[in-house]
C-alpha beads as a LAMMPS data file, in Angstrom:
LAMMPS data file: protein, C-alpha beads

386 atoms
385 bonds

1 atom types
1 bond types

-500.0 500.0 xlo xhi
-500.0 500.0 ylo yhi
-500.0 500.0 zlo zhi

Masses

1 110.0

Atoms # bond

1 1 1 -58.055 359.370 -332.713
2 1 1 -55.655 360.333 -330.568
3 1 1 -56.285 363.392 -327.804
4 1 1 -54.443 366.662 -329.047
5 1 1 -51.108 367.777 -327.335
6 1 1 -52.129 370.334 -325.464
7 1 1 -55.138 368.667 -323.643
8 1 1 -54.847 365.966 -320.886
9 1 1 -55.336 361.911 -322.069
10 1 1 -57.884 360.457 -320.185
11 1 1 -57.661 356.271 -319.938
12 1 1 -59.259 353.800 -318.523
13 1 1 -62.800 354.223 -319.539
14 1 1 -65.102 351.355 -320.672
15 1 1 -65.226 347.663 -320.340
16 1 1 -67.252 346.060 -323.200
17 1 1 -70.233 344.691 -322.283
18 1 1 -72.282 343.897 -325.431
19 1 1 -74.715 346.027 -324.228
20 1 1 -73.055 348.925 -324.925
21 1 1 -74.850 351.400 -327.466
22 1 1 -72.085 351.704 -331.047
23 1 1 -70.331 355.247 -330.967
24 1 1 -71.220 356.871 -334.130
25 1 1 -69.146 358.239 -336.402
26 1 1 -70.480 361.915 -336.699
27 1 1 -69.139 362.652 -332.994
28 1 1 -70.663 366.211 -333.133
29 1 1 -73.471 364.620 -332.442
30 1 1 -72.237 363.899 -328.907
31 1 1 -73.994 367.367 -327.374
32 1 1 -76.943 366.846 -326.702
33 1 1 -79.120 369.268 -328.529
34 1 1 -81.965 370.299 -326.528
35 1 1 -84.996 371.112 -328.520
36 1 1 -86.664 374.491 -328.700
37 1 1 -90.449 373.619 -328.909
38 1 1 -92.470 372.020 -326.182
39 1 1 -93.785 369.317 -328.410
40 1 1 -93.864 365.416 -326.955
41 1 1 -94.336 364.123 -323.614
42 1 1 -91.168 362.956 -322.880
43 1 1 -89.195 364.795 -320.411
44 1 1 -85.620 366.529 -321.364
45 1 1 -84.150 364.893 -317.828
46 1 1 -84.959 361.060 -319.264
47 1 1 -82.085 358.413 -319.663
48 1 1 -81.825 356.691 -322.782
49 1 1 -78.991 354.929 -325.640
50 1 1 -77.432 357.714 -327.402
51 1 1 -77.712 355.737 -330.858
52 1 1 -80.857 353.354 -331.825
53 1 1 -81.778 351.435 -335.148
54 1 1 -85.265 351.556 -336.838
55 1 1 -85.693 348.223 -338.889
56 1 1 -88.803 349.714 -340.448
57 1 1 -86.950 352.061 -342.503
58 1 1 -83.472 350.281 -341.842
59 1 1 -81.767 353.475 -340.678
60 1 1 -79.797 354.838 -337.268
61 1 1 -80.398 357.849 -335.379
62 1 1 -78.167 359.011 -332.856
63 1 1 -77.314 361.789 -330.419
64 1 1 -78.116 365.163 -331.006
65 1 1 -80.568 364.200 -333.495
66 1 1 -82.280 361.229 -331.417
67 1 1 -82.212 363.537 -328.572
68 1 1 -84.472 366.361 -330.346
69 1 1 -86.396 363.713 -332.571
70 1 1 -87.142 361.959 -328.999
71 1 1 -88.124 365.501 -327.148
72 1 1 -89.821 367.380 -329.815
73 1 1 -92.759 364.363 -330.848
74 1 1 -90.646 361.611 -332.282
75 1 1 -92.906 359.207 -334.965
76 1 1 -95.884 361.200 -334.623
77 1 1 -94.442 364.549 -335.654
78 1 1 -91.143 363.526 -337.546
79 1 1 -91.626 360.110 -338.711
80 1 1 -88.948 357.524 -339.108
81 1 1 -85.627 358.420 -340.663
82 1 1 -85.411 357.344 -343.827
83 1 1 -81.624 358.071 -344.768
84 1 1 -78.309 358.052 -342.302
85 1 1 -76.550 361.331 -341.697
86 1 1 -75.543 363.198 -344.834
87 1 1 -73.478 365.858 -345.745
88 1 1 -75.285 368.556 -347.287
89 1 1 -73.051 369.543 -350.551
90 1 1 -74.849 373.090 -351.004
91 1 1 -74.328 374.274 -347.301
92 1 1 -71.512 371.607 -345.890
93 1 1 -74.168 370.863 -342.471
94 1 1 -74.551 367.521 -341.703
95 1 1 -78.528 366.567 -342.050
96 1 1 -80.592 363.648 -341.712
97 1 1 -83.802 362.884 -343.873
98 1 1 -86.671 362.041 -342.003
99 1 1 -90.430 361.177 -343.481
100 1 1 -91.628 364.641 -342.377
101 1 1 -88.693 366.928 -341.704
102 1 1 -84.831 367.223 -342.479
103 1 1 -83.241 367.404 -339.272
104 1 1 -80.026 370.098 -339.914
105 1 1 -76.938 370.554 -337.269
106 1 1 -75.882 373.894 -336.616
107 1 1 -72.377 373.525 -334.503
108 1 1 -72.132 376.934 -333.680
109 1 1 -75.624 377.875 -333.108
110 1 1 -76.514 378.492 -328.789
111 1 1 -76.720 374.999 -327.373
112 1 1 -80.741 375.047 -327.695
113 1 1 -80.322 375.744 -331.834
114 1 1 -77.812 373.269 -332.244
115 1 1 -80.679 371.129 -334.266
116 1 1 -82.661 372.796 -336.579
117 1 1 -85.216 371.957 -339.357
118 1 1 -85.081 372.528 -342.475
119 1 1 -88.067 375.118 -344.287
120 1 1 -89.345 372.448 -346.320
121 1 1 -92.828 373.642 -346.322
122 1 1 -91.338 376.907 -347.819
123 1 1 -88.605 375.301 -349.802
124 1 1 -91.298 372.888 -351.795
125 1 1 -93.729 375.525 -352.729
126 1 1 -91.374 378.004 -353.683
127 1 1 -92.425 378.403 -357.068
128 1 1 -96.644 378.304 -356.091
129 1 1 -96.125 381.814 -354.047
130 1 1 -98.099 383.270 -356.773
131 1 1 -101.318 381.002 -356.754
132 1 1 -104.164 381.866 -354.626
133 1 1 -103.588 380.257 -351.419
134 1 1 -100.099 381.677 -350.970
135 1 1 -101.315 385.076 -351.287
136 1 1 -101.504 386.913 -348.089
137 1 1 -105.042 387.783 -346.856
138 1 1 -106.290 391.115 -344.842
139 1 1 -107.886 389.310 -341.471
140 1 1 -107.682 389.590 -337.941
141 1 1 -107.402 387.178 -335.007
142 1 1 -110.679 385.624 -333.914
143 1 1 -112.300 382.909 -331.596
144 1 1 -112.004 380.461 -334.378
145 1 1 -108.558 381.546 -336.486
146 1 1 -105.151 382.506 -334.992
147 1 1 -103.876 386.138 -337.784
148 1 1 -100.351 385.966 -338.367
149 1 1 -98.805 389.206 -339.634
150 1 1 -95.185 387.853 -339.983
151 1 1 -96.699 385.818 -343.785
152 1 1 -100.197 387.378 -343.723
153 1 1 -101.839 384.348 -342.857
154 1 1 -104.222 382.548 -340.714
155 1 1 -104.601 379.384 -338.991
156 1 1 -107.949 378.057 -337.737
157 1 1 -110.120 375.599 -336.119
158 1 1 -108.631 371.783 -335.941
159 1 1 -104.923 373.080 -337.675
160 1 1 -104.774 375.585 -335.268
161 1 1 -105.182 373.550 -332.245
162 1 1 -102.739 370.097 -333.695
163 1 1 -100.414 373.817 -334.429
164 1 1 -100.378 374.662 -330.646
165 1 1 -100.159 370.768 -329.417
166 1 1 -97.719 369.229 -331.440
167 1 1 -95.019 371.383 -331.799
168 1 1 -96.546 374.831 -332.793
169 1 1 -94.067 377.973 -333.715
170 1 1 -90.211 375.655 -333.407
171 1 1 -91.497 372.880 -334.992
172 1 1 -93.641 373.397 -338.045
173 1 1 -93.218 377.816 -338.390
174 1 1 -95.709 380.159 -339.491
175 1 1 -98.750 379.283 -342.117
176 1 1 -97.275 380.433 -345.791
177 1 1 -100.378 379.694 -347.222
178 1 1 -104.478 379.662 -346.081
179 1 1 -106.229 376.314 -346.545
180 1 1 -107.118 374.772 -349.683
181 1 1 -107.639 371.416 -351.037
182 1 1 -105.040 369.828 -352.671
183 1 1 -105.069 366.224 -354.281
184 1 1 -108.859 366.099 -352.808
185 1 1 -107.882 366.658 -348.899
186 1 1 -107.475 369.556 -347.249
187 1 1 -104.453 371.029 -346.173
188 1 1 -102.671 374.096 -344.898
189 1 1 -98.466 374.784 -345.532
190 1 1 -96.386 376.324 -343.492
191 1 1 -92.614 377.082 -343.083
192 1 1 -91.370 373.508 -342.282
193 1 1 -94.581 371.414 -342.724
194 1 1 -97.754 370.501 -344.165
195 1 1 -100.653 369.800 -342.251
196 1 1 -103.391 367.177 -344.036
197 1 1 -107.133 366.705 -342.522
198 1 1 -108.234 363.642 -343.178
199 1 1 -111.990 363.623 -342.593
200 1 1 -112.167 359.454 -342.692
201 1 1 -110.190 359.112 -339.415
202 1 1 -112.950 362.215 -337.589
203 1 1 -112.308 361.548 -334.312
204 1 1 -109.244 359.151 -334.313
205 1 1 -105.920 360.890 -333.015
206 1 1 -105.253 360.283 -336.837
207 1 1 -107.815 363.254 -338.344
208 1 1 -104.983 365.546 -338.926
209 1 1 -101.751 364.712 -339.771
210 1 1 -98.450 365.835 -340.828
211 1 1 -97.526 365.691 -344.860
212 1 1 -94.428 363.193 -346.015
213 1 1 -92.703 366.561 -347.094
214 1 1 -89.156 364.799 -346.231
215 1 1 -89.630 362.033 -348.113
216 1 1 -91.216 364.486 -351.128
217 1 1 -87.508 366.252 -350.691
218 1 1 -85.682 363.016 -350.221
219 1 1 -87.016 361.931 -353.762
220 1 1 -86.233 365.630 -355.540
221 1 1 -82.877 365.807 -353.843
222 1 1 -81.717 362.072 -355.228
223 1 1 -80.312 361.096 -351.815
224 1 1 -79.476 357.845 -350.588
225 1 1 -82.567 356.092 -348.842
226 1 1 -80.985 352.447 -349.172
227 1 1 -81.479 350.617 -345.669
228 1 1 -78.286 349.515 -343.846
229 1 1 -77.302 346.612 -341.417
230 1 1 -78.032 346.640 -337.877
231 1 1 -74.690 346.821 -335.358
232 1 1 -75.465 343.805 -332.404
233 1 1 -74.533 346.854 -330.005
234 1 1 -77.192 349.141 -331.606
235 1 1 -80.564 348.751 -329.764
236 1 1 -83.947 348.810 -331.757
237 1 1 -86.011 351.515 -331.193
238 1 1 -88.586 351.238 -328.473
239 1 1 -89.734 354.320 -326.184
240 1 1 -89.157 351.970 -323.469
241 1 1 -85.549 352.835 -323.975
242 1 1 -85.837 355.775 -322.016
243 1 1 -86.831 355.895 -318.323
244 1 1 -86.317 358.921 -315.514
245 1 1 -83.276 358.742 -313.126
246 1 1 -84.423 358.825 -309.559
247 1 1 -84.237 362.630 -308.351
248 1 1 -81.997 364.096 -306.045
249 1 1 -81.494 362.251 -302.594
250 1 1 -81.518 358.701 -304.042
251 1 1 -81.210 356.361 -300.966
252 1 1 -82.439 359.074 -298.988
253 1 1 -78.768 359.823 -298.021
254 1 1 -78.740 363.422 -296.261
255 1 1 -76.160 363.695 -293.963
256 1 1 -72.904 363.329 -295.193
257 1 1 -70.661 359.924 -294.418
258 1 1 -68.037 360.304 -291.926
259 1 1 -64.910 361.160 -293.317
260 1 1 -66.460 362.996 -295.909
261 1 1 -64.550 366.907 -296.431
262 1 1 -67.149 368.842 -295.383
263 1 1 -65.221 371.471 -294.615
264 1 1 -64.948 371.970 -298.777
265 1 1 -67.583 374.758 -300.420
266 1 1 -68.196 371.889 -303.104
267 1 1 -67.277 368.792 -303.201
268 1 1 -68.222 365.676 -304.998
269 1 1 -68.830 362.467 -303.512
270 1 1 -68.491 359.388 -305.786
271 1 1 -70.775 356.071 -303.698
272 1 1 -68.986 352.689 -305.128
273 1 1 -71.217 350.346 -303.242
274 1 1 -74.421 352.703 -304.284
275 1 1 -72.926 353.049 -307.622
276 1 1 -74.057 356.896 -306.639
277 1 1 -72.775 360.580 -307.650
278 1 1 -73.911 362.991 -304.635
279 1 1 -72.695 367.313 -304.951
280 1 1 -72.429 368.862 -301.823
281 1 1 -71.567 372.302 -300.469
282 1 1 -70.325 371.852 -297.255
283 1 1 -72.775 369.449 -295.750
284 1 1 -75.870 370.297 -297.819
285 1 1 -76.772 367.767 -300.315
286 1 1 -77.902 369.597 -303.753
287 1 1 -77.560 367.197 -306.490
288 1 1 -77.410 363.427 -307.410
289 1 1 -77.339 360.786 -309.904
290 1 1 -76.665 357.146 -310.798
291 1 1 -73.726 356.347 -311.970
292 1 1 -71.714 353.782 -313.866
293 1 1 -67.524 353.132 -312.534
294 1 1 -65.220 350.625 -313.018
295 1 1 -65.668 346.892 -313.054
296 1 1 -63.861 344.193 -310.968
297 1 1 -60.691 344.165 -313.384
298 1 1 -60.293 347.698 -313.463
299 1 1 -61.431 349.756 -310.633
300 1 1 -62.169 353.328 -310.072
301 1 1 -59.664 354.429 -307.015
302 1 1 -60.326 355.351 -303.751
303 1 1 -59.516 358.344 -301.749
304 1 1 -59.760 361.968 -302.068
305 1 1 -58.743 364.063 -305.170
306 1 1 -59.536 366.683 -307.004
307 1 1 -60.168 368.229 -310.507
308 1 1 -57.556 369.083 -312.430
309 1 1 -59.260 369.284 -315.773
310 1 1 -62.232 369.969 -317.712
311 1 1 -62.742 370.140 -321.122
312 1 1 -66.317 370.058 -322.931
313 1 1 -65.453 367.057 -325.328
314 1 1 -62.456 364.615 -324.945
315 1 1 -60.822 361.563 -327.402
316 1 1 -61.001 359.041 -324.858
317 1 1 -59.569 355.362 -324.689
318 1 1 -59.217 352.126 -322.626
319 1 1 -58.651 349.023 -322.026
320 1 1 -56.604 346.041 -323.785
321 1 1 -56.894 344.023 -326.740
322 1 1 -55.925 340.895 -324.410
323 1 1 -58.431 341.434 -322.287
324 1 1 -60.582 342.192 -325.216
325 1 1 -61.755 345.499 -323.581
326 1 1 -60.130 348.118 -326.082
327 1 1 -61.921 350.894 -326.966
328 1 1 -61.940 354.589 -328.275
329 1 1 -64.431 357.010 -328.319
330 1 1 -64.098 359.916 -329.361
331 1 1 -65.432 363.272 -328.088
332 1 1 -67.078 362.400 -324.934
333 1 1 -68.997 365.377 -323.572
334 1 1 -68.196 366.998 -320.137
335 1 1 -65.085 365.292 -318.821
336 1 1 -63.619 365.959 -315.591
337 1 1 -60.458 364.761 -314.720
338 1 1 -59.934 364.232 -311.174
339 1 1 -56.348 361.710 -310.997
340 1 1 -53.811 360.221 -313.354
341 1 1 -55.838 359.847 -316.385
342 1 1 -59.170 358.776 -314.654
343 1 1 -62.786 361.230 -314.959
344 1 1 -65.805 361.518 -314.590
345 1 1 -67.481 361.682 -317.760
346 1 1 -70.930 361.891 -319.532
347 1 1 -71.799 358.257 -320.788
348 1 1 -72.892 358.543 -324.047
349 1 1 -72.412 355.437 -324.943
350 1 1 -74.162 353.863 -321.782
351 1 1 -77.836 352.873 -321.697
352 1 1 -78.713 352.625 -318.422
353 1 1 -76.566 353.216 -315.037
354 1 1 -76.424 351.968 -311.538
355 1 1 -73.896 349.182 -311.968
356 1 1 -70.435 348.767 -312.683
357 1 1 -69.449 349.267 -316.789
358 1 1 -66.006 351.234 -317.406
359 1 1 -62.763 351.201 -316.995
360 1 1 -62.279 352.983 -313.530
361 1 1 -63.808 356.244 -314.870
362 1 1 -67.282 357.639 -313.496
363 1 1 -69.991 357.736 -316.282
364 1 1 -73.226 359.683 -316.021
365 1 1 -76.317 360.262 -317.916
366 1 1 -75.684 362.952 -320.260
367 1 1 -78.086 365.431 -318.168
368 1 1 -76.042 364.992 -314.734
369 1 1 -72.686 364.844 -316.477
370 1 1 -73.748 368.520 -317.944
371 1 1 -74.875 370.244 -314.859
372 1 1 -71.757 368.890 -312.922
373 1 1 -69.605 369.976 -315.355
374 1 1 -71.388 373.583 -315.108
375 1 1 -71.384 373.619 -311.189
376 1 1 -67.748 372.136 -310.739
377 1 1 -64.961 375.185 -310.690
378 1 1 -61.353 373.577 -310.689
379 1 1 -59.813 372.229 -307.741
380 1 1 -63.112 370.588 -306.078
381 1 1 -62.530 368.278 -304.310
382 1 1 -63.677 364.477 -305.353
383 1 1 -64.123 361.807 -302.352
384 1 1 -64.688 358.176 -303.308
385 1 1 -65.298 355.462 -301.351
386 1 1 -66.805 352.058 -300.976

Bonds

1 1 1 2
2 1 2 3
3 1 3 4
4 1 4 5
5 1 5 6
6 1 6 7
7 1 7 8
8 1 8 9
9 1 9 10
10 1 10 11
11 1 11 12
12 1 12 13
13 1 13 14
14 1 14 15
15 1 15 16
16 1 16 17
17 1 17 18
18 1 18 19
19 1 19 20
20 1 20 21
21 1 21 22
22 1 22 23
23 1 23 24
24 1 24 25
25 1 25 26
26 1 26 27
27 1 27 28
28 1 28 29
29 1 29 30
30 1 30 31
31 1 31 32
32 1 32 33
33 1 33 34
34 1 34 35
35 1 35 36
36 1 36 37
37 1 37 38
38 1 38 39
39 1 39 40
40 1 40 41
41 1 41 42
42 1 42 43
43 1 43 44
44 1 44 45
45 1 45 46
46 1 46 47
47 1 47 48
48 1 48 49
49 1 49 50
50 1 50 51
51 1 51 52
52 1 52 53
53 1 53 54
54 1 54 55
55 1 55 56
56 1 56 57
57 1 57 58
58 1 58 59
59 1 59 60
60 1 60 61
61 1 61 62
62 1 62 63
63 1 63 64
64 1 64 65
65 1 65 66
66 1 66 67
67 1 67 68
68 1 68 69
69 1 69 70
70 1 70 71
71 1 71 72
72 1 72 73
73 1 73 74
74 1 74 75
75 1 75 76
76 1 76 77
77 1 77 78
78 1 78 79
79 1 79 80
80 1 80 81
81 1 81 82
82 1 82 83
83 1 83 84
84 1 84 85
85 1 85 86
86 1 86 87
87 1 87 88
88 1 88 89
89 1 89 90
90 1 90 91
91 1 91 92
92 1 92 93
93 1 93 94
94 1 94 95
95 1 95 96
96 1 96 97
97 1 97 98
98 1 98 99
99 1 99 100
100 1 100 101
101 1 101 102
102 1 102 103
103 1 103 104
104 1 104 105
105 1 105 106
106 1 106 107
107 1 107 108
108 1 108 109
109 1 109 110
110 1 110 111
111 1 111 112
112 1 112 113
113 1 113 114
114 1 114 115
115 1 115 116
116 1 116 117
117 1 117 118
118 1 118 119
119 1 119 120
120 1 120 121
121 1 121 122
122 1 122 123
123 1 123 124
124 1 124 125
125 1 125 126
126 1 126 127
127 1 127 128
128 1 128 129
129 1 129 130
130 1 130 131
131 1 131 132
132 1 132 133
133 1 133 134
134 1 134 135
135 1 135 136
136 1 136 137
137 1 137 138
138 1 138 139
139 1 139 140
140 1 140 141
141 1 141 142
142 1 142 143
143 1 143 144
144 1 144 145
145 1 145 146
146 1 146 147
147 1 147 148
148 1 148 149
149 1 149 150
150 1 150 151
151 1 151 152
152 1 152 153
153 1 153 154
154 1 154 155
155 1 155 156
156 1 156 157
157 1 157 158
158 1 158 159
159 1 159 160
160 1 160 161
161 1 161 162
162 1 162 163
163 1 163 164
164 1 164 165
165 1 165 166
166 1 166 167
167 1 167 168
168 1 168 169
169 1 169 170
170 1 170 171
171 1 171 172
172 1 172 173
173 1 173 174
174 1 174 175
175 1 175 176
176 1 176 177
177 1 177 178
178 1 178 179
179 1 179 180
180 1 180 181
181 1 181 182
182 1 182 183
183 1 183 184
184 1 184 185
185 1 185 186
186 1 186 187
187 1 187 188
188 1 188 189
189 1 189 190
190 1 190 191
191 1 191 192
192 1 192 193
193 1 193 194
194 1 194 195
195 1 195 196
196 1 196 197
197 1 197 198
198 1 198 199
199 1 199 200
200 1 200 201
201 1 201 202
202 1 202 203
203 1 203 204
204 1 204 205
205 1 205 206
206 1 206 207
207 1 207 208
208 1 208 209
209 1 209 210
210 1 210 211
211 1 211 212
212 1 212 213
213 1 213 214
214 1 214 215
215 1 215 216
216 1 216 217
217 1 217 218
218 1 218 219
219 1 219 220
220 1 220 221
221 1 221 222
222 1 222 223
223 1 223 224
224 1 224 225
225 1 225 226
226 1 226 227
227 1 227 228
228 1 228 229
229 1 229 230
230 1 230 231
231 1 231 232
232 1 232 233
233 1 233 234
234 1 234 235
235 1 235 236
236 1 236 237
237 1 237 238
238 1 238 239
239 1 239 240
240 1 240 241
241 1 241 242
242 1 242 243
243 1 243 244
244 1 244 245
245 1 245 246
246 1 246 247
247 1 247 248
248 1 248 249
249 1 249 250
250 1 250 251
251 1 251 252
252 1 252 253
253 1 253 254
254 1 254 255
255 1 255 256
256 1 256 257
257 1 257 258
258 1 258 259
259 1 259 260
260 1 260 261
261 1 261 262
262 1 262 263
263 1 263 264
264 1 264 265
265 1 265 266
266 1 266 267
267 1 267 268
268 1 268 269
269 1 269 270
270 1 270 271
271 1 271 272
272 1 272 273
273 1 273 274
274 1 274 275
275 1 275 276
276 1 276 277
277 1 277 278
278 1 278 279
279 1 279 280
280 1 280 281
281 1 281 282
282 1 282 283
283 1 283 284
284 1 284 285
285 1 285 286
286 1 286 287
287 1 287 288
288 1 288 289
289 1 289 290
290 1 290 291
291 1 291 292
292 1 292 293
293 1 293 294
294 1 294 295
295 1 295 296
296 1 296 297
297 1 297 298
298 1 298 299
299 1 299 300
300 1 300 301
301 1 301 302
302 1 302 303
303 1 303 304
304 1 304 305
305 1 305 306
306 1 306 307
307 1 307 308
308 1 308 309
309 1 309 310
310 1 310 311
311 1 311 312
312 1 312 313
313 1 313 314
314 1 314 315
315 1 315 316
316 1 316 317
317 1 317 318
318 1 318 319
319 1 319 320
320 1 320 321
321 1 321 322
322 1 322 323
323 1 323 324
324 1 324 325
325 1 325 326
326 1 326 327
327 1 327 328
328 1 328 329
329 1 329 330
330 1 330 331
331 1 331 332
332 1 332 333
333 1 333 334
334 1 334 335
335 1 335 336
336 1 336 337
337 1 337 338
338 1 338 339
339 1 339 340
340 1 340 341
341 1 341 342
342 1 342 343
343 1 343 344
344 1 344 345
345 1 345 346
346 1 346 347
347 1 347 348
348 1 348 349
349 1 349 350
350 1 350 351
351 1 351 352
352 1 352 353
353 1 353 354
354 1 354 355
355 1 355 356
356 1 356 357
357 1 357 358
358 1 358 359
359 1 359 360
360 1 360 361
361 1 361 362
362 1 362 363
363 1 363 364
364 1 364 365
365 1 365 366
366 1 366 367
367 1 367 368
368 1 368 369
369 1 369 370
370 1 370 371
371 1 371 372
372 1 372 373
373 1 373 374
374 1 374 375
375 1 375 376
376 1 376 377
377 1 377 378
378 1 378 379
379 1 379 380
380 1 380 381
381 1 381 382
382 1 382 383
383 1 383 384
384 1 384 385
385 1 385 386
């Protein structure tokens, strides 16, 4: 796809090793999506592939969707995806079908909203509001049950506390109905999900757990679950995917190098030989980050510059067929373009960072690349150097 006329082309941007994570074709999918529950351990500065493949299902999942699955309790709360993105004909979103949820994108919600779930919980017992257990009681909060006035219902003892430690309010809504027993176990609905106690697994981390309500949909809804091939450049999914960058002051640089232009309010420093992004303001170090730049046969420039553009998502491309490097990807978040076609850029496509993999451009994990691209006004200044 080629870059619209009135923005700036950016070039120059990725060599091809095969390690390289597929761009998908759903590019939205580039922002990442931060989630708005506390659920999961894993922290929302990690570093991971923006696109993995889950052979037990045979299905992808990929960017703003991996990135809330991954931060918001990934198998244990959501199971595995069990179709590829879809468009939804009745509201034109693009979704995703997962065992226990359907994941829906929201372009124009606030960045935190972007990814939201479908009310599946509601949406499957819609026509059972009249039966017993969906009728709202008269109670009131006590040591053992939680009262919730916004559906008239309560949530006790073990529900209660996998509620609070798995996702709670974002993740699974209010209770919709009290608990009953239902197909001889014992289980509780709420807005988005179902929540099952299974009194053979007392005292495994298994005793309650989270109803197959996406699959239930997935059948009703006659969509596509039929696996699909796995791209070589597609990773399978492993946590160990994901690790945390080192923090701030990586190398324990704190003074600046000579030469550097300290005498700039903010100014970005770009370390070749440390393969290192380091944000100053005058001589005080606040930020830092691996980074990926250019390789051998195509590399990033020297010298000082400065940005001259920014734009939230750019069409960028790179590279020669000859040199079989050629490549487009489209809408790469927060691009900064500092000289003659050449940015820094969030690397979405990138797994890991710290050694050379693009085309002269400087690619960061999709964390650093955003709060950069916030804290960078035009004209700062941009010093590289071996």
């Amino acid at each position: 796809m080629e870059p619209s006329a009135d923005r700036p082309t950016v070039r120059r941007l990725i060599a091809r090793p095969w390690r390289l994570a597929a761009v998908g074709l759903l590019v939205m999918m580039l922002a990442m999506a931060l989630a708005p529950g506390t659920a999961g351990a894993a922290s929302p500065y990690d570093v991971g592939p923006s696109r993995v493949y889950f052979p037990q299902t045979g299905h992808y999942l990929a960017y703003g969707f991996l990135d809330y699955w991954h931060h918001n309790g990934d198998v244990a709360v959501f199971g595995y995806p069990i179709t590829e993105e879809l468009r939804d004909p009745a509201t034109g979103l693009t979704i995703q079908y997962f065992e226990r949820a359907v994941f829906e994108w929201h372009p124009t919600a606030a960045r935190n909203w972007q990814v939201q779930l479908r009310r599946l919980g509601a949406d499957l017992t819609a026509g059972r509001v009249s039966l017993a257990p969906f009728q709202p009681v008269s109670a009131q909060t006590d040591a053992n049950c939680t009262f919730y006035p916004q559906t008239g219902h309560r949530l006790c003892f073990g529900f209660r506390y996998f509620w609070h430690t798995s996702g709670d309010l974002a993740v699974f809504g209010y209770p919709i109905s009290e608990e009953f027993v239902e197909n001889g176990l014992t289980v509780q609905y709420f807005e988005r999900a179902r929540l099952e106690y299974h009194p053979e697994l007392k005292g495994t981390p298994y005793e309650v757990e989270i109803g197959l309500l996406g699959t239930q949909a997935a059948v009703r809804d006659a969509v596509n679950r039929a696996p699909v091939a796995q791209s070589n450049a597609t990773p399978t999914y492993e946590p160990g995917l994901w690790y945390l960058p080192e923090p701030v002051g990586a190398r324990e640089v704190r003074t600046p190098p000579p030469g550097a232009p300290t005498d700039q309010a903010k100014w970005i420093e770009i370390d070749l030989a440390d393969q290192y992004v380091r944000v100053w303001e005058y001589d005080q170090l606040v930020y830092g980050s691996w980074a990926s730049t250019g390789v051998a046969a195509h590399p990033t420039p020297t010298g000082r510059f400065e940005i001259v553009a920014k734009l939230p998502t750019d069409d960028l491309t790179g590279g020669t067929a000859s040199t079989n490097t050629a490549q487009s990807l489209p809408a790469v978040p927060n691009v900064m373009n500092f000289w003659d076609g050449y940015a820094i850029v969030g690397g979405s496509w990138l797994s890991s960072f710290g050694s050379p993999a693009t085309n002269g451009s400087v690619a960061l994990p999709l964390e650093a690349a955003h709060w950069i691209y916030d804290w960078t006004p035009y004209g700062t200044a941009v010093w590289i150097h071996q």
